[in-house]
C-alpha positions as CSV (number, residue, x, y, z in Angstrom):
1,X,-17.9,-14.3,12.3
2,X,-15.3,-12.5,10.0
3,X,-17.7,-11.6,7.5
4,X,-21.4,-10.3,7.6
5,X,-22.5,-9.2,4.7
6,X,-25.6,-10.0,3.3
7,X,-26.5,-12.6,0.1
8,X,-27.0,-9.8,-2.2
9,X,-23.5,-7.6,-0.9
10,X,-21.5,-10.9,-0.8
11,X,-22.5,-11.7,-4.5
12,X,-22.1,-8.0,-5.9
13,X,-18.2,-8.1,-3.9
14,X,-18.0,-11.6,-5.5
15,X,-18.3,-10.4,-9.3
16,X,-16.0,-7.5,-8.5
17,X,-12.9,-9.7,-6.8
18,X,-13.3,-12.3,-9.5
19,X,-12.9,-9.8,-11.7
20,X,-10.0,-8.2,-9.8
21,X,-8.4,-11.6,-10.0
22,X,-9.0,-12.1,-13.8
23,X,-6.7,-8.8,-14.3
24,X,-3.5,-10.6,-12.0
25,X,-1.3,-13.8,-12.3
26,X,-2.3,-15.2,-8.5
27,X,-3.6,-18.3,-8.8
28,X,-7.6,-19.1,-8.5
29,X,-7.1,-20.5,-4.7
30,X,-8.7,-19.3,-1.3
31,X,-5.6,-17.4,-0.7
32,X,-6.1,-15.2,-3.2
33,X,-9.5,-15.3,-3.3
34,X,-9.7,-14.3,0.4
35,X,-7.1,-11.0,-0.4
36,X,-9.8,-9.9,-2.8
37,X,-12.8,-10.3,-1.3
38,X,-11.8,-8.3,1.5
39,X,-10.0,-5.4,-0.9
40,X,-13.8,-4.9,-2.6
41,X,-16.0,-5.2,0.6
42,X,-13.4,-2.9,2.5
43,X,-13.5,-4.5,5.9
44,X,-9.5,-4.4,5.8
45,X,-8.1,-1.0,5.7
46,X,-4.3,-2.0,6.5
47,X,-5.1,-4.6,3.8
48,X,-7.0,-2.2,1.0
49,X,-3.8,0.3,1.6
50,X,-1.4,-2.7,0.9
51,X,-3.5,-3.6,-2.2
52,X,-3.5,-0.1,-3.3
53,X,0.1,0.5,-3.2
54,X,0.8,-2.7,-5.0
55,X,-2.1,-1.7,-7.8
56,X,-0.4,1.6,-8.2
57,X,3.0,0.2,-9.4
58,X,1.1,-1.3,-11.6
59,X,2.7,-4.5,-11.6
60,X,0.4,-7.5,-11.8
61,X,-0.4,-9.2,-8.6
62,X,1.6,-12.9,-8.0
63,X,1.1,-16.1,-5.7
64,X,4.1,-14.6,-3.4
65,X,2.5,-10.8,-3.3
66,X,-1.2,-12.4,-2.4
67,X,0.9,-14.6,0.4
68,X,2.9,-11.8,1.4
69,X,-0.8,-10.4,1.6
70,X,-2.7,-12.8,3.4
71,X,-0.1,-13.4,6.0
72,X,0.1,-10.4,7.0
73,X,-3.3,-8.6,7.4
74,X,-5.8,-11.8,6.8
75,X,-4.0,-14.6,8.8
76,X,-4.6,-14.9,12.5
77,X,-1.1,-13.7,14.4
78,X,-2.7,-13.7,17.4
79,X,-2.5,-17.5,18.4
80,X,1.3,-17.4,16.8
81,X,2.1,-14.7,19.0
82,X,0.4,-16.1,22.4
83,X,2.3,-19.3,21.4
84,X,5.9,-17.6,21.3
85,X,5.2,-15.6,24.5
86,X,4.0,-19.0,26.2
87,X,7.3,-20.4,25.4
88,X,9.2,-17.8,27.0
89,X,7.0,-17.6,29.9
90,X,7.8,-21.5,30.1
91,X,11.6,-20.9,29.8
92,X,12.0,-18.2,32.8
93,X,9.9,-20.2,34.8
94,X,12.1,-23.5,34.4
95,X,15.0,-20.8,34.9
96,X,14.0,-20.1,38.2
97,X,13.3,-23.3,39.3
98,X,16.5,-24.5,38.2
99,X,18.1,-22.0,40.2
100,X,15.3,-22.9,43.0
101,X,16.8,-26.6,43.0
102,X,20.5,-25.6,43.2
103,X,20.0,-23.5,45.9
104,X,17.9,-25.8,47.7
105,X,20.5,-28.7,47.0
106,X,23.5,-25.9,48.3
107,X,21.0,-25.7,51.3
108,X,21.2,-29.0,52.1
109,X,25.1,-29.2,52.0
110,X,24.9,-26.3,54.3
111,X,22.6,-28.1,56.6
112,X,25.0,-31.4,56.9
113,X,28.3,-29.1,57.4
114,X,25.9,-27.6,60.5
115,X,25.3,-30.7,61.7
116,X,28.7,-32.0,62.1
117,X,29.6,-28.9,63.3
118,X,26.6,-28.9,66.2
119,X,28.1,-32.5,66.7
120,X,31.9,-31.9,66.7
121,X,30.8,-29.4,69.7
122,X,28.7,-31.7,71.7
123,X,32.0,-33.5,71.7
124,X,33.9,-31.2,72.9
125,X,36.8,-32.4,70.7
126,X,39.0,-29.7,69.4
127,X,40.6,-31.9,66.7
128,X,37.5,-32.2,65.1
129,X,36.1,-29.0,65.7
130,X,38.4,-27.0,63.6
131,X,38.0,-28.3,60.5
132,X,34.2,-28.5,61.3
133,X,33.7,-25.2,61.6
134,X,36.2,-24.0,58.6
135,X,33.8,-26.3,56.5
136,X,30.6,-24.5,58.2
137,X,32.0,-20.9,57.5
138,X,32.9,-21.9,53.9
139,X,29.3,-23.5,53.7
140,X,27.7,-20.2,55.3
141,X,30.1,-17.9,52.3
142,X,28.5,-20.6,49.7
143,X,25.0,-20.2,51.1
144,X,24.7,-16.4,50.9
145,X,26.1,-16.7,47.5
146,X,23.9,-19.0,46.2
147,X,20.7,-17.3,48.4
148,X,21.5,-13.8,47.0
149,X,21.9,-15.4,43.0
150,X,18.5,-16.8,43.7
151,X,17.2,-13.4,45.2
152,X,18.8,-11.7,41.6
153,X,17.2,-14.3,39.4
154,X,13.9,-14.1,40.7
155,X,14.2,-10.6,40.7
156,X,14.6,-10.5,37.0
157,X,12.6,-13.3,36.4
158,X,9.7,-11.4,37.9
159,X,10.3,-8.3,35.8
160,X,10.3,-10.4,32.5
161,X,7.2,-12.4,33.5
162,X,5.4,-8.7,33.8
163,X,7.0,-8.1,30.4
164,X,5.7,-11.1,28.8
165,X,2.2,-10.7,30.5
166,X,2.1,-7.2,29.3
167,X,2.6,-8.2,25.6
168,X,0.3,-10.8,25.6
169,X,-2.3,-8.5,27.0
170,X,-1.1,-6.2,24.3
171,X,-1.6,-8.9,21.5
172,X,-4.9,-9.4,22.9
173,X,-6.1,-6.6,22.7
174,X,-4.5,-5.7,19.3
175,X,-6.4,-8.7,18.4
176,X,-9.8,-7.0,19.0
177,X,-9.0,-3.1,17.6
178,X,-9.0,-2.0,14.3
179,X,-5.9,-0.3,13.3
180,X,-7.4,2.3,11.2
181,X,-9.4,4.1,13.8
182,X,-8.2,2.4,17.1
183,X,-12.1,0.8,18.0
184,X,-13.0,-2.3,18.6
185,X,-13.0,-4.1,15.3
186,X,-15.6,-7.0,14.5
187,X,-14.1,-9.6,16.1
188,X,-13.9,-7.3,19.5
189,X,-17.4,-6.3,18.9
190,X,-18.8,-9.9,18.4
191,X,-16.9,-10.5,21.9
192,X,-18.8,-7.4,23.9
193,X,-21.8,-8.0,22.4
194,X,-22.0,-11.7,23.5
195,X,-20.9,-10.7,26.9
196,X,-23.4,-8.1,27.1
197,X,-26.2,-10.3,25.8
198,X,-24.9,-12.7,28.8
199,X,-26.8,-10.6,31.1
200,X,-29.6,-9.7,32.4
201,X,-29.9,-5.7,31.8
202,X,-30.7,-3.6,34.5
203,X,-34.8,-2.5,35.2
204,X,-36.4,-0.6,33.2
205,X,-32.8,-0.1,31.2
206,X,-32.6,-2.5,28.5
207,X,-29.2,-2.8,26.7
208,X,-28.8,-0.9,23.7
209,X,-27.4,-0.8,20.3
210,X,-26.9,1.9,17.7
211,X,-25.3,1.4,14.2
212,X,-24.5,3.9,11.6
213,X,-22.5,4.9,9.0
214,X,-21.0,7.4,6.6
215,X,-23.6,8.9,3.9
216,X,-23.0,8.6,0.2
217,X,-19.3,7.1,1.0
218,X,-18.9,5.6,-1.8
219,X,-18.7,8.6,-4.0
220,X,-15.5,9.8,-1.5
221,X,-14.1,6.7,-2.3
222,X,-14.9,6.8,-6.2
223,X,-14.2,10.8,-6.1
224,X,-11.4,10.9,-4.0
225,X,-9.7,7.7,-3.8
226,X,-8.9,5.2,-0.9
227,X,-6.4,7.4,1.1
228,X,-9.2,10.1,1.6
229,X,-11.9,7.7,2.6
230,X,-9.3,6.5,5.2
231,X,-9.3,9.9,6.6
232,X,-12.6,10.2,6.5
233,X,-13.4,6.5,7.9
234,X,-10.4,7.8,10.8
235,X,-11.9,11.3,11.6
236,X,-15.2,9.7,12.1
237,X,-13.7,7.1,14.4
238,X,-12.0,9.6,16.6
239,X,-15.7,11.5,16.5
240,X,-17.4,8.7,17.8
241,X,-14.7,7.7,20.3
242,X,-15.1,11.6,21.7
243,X,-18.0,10.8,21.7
244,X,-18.6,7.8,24.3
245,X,-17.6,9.0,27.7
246,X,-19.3,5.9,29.6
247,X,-16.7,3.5,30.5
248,X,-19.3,1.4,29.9
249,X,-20.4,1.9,26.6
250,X,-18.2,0.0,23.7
251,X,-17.5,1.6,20.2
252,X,-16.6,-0.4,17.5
253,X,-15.8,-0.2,13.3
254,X,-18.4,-3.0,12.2
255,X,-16.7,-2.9,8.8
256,X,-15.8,-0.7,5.8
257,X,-18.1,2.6,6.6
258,X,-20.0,1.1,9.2
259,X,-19.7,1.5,13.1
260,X,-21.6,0.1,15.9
261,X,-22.3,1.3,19.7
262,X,-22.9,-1.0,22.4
263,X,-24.9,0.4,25.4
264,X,-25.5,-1.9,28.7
265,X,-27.9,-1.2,30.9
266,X,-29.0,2.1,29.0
267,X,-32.4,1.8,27.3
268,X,-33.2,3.2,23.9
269,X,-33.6,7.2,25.4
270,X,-29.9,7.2,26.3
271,X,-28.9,5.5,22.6
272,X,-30.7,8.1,20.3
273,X,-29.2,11.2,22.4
274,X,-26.1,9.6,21.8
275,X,-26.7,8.6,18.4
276,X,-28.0,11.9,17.6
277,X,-25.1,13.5,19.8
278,X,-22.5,12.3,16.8
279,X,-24.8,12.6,14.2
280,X,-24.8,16.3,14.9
281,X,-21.1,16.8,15.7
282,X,-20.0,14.8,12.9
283,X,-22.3,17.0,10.6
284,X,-20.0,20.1,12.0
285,X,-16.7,18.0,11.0
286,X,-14.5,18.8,8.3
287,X,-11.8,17.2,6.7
288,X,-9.4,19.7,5.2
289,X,-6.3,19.2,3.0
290,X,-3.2,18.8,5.1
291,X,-1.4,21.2,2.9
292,X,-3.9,23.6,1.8
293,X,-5.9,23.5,4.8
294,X,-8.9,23.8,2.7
295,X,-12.1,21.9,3.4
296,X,-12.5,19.2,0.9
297,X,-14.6,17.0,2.5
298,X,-18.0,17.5,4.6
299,X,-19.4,14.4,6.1
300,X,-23.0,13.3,7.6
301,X,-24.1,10.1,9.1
302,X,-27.0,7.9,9.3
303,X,-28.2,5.8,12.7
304,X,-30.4,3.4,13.5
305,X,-31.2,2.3,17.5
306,X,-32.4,-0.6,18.8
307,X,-33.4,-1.4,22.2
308,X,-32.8,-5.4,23.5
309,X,-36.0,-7.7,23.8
310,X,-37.1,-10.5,25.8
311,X,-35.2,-13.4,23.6
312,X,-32.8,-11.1,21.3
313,X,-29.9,-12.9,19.9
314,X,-27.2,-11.1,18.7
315,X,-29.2,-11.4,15.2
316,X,-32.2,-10.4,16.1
317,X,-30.6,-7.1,17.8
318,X,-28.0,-6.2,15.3
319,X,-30.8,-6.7,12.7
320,X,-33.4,-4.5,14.0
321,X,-31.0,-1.6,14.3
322,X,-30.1,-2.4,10.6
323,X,-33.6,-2.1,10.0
324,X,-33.5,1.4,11.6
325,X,-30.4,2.7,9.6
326,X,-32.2,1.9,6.2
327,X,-35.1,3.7,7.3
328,X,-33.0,6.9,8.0
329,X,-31.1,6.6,4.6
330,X,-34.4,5.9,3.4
331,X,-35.7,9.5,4.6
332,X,-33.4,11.7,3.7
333,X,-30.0,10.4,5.5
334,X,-28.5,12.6,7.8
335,X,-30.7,11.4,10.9
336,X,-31.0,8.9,13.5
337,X,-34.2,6.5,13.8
338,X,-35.2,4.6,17.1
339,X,-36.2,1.1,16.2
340,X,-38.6,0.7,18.7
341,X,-40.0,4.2,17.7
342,X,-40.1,4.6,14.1
């Protein structure tokens, strides 16, 4: 699902886009209502620093803006794009067996001039022999001509076929990453976490999650405006990306401040030594101004880590390390807690 948040988030981001919307000359429509709702719950950087650049040249917000908008970082490209490199793939490969039927058609010619020439020698007729075999070398120029187009076309054909598979396998992927920090974004994390839910985890190694995110972020965000808490929401990406050195582990921005681990076959052990391995390397970060070079932000992080059970649903799992996460904001912040150890 695009959006998670809970009854009591959802209605605190609904007051604060309708209010968003009162100030502009949109319309009251999904479109715009969409646009706004992710702006407040910040789920959408490239869409928050769209909205921010339009809100600082303080002209009011129209239907065409919030289209322009919604197109562009709300609306699925992804089946658009698959469809366009679909019909390309369609039109090399009717290419190639265009040129696959004219050759086999210039084949067949050739084959008939053969046979009249095989004939004409069984006959031992030299009348009809020459012009037999001028027709077969003039057959055997055409064939090579026609063989070596078809070698060229599938030649290229098969180099733009690897083209078009790679940029679908690009657009999928794209698809699944958040731009901001280059993770897995909800929609990729949904994915891994229902194939890792799929199976059965090893013995005595259940799978693992651990979620956490940036303390007190909202005052960076209030304090220092949306561009620094980009940086700061981008550093701590490329932290926990450092982090994760198993292939098979999965890091992911669950949205706004809020990042997720996914551990197969790992047991809750190996999740709070990792948790607590960016927990602790994050709290030596620093974000400094790119000009000055003096430190103007420090950062910490909360976790919470939760071990898969007997019957988890993705639910059941995601909540439970929730759970954990509150309890470590709860104490202090700036620690991880084990959900099957608190």
């Amino acid at each position: 699902m695009r959006y998670q948040e809970s009854k009591e988030r959802s209605a605190e981001v609904l007051r604060t886009a309708l209010a968003h919307m009162g100030q502009h000359d949109a319309s009251y429509n999904p479109m715009t209502f969409a646009v706004w709702y992710e702006f407040v719950a910040g789920i959408n950087a490239r869409l928050n620093q769209a909205v921010d650049e339009c809100l600082r040249s303080a002209v009011k917000i129209d239907d065409e803006t919030i289209a322009r908008l919604y197109n562009g970082f709300i609306a699925e490209v992804d089946d658009q794009t698959i469809r366009q490199i679909s019909a390309e793939l369609q039109r090399v490969m009717t290419g190639m067996a265009e040129n696959a039927t004219s050759t086999g058609k210039q084949a067949g010619v050739f084959g008939e001039q053969m046979g009249g020439l095989a004939a004409a020698l069984k006959s031992s007729n030299p009348t009809a022999l020459a012009p037999m075999l001028d027709r077969a070398l003039a057959g055997a120029v055409d064939m090579k001509g026609a063989a070596q187009a078809l070698e060229q076309h599938v030649a290229t054909s098969r180099l733009e076929i690897e083209r078009l598979r790679s940029d679908l396998t690009r657009a999928r992927d794209e698809a699944l990453l958040d731009p901001l920090t280059h993770l897995l974004n909800r929609r990729g994390f949904d994915k891994e976490l229902e194939a890792m839910l799929a199976r059965e985890p090893a013995p005595d190694a259940p799978h693992c999650l651990i979620m956490l995110d940036i303390d007190r972020f909202k005052s960076i965000n209030d304090g220092r405006g949306h561009v620094m808490g980009d940086r700061v929401i981008q550093a701590l990406g490329e932290m926990v990306r450092a982090c994760v050195t198993d292939p098979r582990h999965h890091p992911a921005r669950y949205g706004g401040d809020e990042f997720a681990i996914l551990l197969p076959d790992s047991g809750i052990a190996a999740g709070l030594e990792l948790a607590e391995t960016v927990r602790q390397r994050v709290k030596a970060m620093t974000i400094r101004d790119r000009r000055t070079k003096d430190v103007v932000e420090t950062i910490t992080i909360s976790a919470g880590v939760a071990a898969m059970r007997s019957g988890d649903d993705a639910a059941a799992l995601i909540g439970r390390a929730d759970a954990a996460l509150y309890q470590s904001k709860q104490a202090g912040r700036d620690r991880v807690t084990g959900a099957d150890t608190a």
